[in-house]
N, C-alpha and C positions, 0 to 999 in steps of 0.2 A: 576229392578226398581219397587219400591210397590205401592201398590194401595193408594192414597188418600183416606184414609175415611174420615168422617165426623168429628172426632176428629180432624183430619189432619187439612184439613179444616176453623175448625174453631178458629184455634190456629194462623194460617196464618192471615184469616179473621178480627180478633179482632185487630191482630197487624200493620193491614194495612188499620183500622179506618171503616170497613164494618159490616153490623151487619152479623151474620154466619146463619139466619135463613133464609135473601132474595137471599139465593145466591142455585142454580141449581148444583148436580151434574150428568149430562146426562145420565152418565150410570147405575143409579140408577133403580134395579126391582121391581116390586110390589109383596106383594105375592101372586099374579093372575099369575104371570110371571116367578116366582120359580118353580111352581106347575104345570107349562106348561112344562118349559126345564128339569125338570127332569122324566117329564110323556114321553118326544120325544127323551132322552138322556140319556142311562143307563150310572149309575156310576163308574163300573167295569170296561168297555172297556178300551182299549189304548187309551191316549191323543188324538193322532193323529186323530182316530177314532170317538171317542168323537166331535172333533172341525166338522168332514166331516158331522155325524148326524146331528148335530145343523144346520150347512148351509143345507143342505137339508130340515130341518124341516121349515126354514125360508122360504124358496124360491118355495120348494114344492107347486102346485096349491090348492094339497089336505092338506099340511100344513096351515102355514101364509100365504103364496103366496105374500110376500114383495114385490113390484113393484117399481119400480123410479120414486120419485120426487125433481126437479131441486131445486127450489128455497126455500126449507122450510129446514133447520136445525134445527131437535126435537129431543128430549131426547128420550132414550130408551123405555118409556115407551109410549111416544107419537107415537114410530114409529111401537111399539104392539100395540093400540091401530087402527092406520089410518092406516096398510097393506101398507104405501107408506114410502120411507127413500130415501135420499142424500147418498153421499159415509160417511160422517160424522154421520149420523143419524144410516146407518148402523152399521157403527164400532161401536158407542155409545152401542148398544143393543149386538152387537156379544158378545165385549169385557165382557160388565154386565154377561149375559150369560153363557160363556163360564168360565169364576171366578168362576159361581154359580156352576157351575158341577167339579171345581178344576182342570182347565185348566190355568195355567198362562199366561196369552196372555198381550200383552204391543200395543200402537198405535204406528203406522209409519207414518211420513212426508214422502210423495213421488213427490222429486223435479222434476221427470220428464215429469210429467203431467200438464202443464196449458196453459189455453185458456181464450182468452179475449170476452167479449161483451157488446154489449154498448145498454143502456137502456136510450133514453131522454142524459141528458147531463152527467150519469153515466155511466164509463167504472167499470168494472167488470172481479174484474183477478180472476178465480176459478184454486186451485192445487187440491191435491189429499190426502185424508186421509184415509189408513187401518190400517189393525191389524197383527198382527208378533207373532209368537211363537217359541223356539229355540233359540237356540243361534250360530252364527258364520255360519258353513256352513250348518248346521241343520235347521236353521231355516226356516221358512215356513210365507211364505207372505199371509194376504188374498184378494180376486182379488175382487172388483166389482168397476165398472167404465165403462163409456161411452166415453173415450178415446179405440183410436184403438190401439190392442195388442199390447204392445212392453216388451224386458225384462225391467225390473226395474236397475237402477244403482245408481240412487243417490235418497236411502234412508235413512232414520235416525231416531232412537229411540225416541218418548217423552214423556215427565212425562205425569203421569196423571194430575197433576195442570195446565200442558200447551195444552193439550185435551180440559179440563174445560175452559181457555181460548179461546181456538178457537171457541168454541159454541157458548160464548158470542158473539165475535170479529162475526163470523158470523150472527147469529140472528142481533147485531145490523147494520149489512150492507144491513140485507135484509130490515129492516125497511125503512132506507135510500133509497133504490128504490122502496117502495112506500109513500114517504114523509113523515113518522112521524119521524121527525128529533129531536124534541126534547127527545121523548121516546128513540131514538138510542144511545143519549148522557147517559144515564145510562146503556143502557146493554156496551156500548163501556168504559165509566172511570171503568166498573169491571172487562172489559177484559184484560185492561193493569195492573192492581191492582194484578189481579191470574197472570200475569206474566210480569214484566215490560221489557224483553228482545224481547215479542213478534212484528216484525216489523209490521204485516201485520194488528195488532190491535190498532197501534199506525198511521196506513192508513187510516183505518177507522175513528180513532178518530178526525184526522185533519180533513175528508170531513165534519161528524160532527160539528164539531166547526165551520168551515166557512159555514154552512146550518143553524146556529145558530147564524150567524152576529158575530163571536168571528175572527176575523181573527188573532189575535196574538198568540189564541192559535191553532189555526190552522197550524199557519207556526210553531209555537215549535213541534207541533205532527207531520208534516212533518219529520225536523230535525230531531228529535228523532228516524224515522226510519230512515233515512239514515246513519246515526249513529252506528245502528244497522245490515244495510243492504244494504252497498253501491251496492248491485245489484236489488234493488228495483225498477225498473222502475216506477211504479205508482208515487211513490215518489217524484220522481226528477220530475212527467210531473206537480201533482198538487200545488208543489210549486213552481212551472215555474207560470203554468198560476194564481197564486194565488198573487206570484210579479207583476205578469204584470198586474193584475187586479187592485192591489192596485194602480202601479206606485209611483213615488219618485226617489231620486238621486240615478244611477245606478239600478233600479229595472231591466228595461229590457233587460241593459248589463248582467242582473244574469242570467237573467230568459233564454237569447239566450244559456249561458253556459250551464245551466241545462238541458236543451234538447238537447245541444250536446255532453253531457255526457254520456246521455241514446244511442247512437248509439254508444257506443264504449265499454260498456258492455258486457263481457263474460262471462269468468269461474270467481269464487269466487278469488279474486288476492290483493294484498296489492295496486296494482296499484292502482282501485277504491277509495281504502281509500288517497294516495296520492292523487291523482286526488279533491276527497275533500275537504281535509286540504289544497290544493294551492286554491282553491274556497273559503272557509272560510279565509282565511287569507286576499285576494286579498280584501276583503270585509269587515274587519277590527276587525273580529269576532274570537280572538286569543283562549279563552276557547276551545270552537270547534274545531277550527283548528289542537292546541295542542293533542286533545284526537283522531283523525283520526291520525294523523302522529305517534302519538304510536301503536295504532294497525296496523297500517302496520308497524312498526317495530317490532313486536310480531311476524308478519308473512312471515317478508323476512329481518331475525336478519342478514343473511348471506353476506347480497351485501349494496352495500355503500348509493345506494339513500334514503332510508329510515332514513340515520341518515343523511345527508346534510338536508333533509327535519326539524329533528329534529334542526340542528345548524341555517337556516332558521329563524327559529319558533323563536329560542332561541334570536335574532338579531332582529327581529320585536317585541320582547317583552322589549329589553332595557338590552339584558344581554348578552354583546359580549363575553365576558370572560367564558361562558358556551357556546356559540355558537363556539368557536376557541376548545373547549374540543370535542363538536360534530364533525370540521371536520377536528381533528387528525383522528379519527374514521375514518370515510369515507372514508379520502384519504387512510389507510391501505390497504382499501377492494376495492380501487378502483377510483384513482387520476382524470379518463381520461371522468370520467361519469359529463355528463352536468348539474347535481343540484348539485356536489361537486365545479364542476367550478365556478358554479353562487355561493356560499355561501363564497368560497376564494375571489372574486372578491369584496362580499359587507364588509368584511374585509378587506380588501386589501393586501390579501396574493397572490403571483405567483404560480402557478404551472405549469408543462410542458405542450408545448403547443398541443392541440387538434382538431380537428378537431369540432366546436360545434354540438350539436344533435339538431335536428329541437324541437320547444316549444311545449310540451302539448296543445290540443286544450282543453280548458278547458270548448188545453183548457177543460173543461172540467175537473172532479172529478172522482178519481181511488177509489173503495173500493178491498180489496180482500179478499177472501174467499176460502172454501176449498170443495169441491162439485165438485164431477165428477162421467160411471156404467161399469160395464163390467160382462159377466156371473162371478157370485162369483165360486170363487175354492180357495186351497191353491195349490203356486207354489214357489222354491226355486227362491232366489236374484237371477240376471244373473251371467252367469258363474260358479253359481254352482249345 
């Protein structure tokens, strides 16, 4: 995966209406900071070697002597400048760094780390962001974190545009828990902007908007992550209490749903997405609906409910005759499942008879962020 440069950048930038000058790329060095890592880094060594000097030269008391700070995600060059980094602010500087001596190093999402906290009426979900080099079973994790030791397992590569993302999406959460709310609303529309997939920036954006009296677009930047991220908890809590704040028909029949969604939440599953598209729908929100019950059929093509789900869909939109094509479908992969039943039934087609399966059961502001320390080292993924 390559580096974003500034060309990069600003090619993106321009085509998504931003100007390419006000926008940060974190891992950017000065050449105060060149002149450093290659004075504490010979260029000769082994990669390997190379990345171990660096981290020692950071952490070292008689080096930088980098120390941990919670709440602040800065740029590389801020966190040369303050001797203090986040696990984000860290990697920001490793990554720049370690590029600078011709190490290819890439960032890592690590799903396995997060904790909640609650500041005033702001909950606060921090994960975990390092740096990876290698590839497959070679590869090499780097550690710093203030979560307790565990191996790593669910981690995953990201661009450097969605790096650049998270900075923003961070910085503007930290705003938000010291109330400059309106200031947060631009580091947050840039964060979704460097990557509109990201859920945890489109968290932010929605606290944003409803700290800014915008509740409509609060509840779409809800939406939009769960959309993205039916195992978002934050999500599903602030647009609970965000229905229930507003009130209206059905708000607080939703808003019971969406918190009892979040206790049934596990592994990454097309359920989730089911689970949403019957909540969208029940609620008369067919767009939506429709594009959940596809991705869970992207993710579980194999078994039948995901296309009953589709023929459903297809029946509450006014289109039976695609809805009876949906569950030919379904009944192939599987006659005896309770949403192929329910979809023959509102056509009124028979099938044999079944036993029914019991129904799906269908306050305060979440931001989240990625901040977490641990003595830095590199160490391989678990199990290898």
């Amino acid at each position: 995966m390559h580096s974003l440069d500034r060309a990069d950048l600003a090619r993106l930038l321009r085509a998504r209406g931003i100007e390419p000058a006000t926008v940060v790329l974190p891992y950017e060095l000065t050449p105060e900071m060149k002149e450093w890592v290659h004075a504490n880094v010979p260029q000769g060594a082994p990669p390997e070697d190379r990345l171990r000097l660096l981290l020692k030269a950071l952490l070292d008391p008689k080096g930088l002597n980098l120390t941990y700070e919670a709440h602040f995600t800065g740029t590389a060059s801020e966190a040369f400048a303050r001797h203090h980094a986040n696990c984000l602010a860290f990697t920001n500087l490793f990554v720049g760094m370690a590029r600078e001596v011709g190490v290819a190093v890439f960032y890592l999402d690590v799903d396995d780390i997060q904790k909640f906290e609650k500041e005033g009426d702001l909950v606060v979900v921090s994960g975990h962001i390092s740096a990876g080099y290698g590839i497959g079973r070679e590869t090499r994790i780097l550690d710093f974190s203030a979560a307790p030791i565990v191996a790593y397992r669910g981690i995953r590569q990201i661009s450097d545009q969605t790096a650049v993302a998270l900075y923003y999406s961070n910085r503007g959460g930290e705003l938000l828990r010291i109330g400059q709310h309106e200031e947060a609303l631009g580091w947050l529309r840039t964060a979704v902007v460097l990557d509109p997939d990201l859920a945890r920036a489109w968290i932010n954006l929605g606290v944003a908007r409803r700290r800014n009296s915008d509740s409509a677009g609060a509840e779409a930047a809800y939406r939009k992550a769960l959309e993205l991220d039916p195992e978002a908890v934050s999500a599903y809590q602030n647009l609970s209490s965000l229905l229930r704040l507003r009130g209206g028909v059905g708000a607080n029949d939703e808003a019971d749903q969406l918190l009892a969604l979040t206790e049934r939440i596990g592994s990454r599953n097309p359920y989730n997405f089911l689970n949403l598209g019957d909540l969208a729908l029940a609620h008369g929100r067919l767009d939506e609906a429709h594009r959940f019950y596809k991705r869970a059929l992207r993710l579980y093509a194999q078994n039948a409910e995901p296309y009953a789900a589709m023929g459903i869909w297809a029946k509450a939109a006014g289109n039976p005759r695609e809805a009876r094509k949906w569950l030919k479908k379904a009944v192939a992969l599987g006659a005896t499942n309770d949403r192929v039943r329910r979809l023959a039934s509102q056509l009124g087609e028979t099938l044999p008879d079944a036993a029914p399966a019991p129904a799906p059961a269908t306050s305060g502001s979440s931001t989240q962020s990625s901040e977490a320390l641990r003595p830095a080292g590199l160490k391989p993924p678990a199990g290898r």
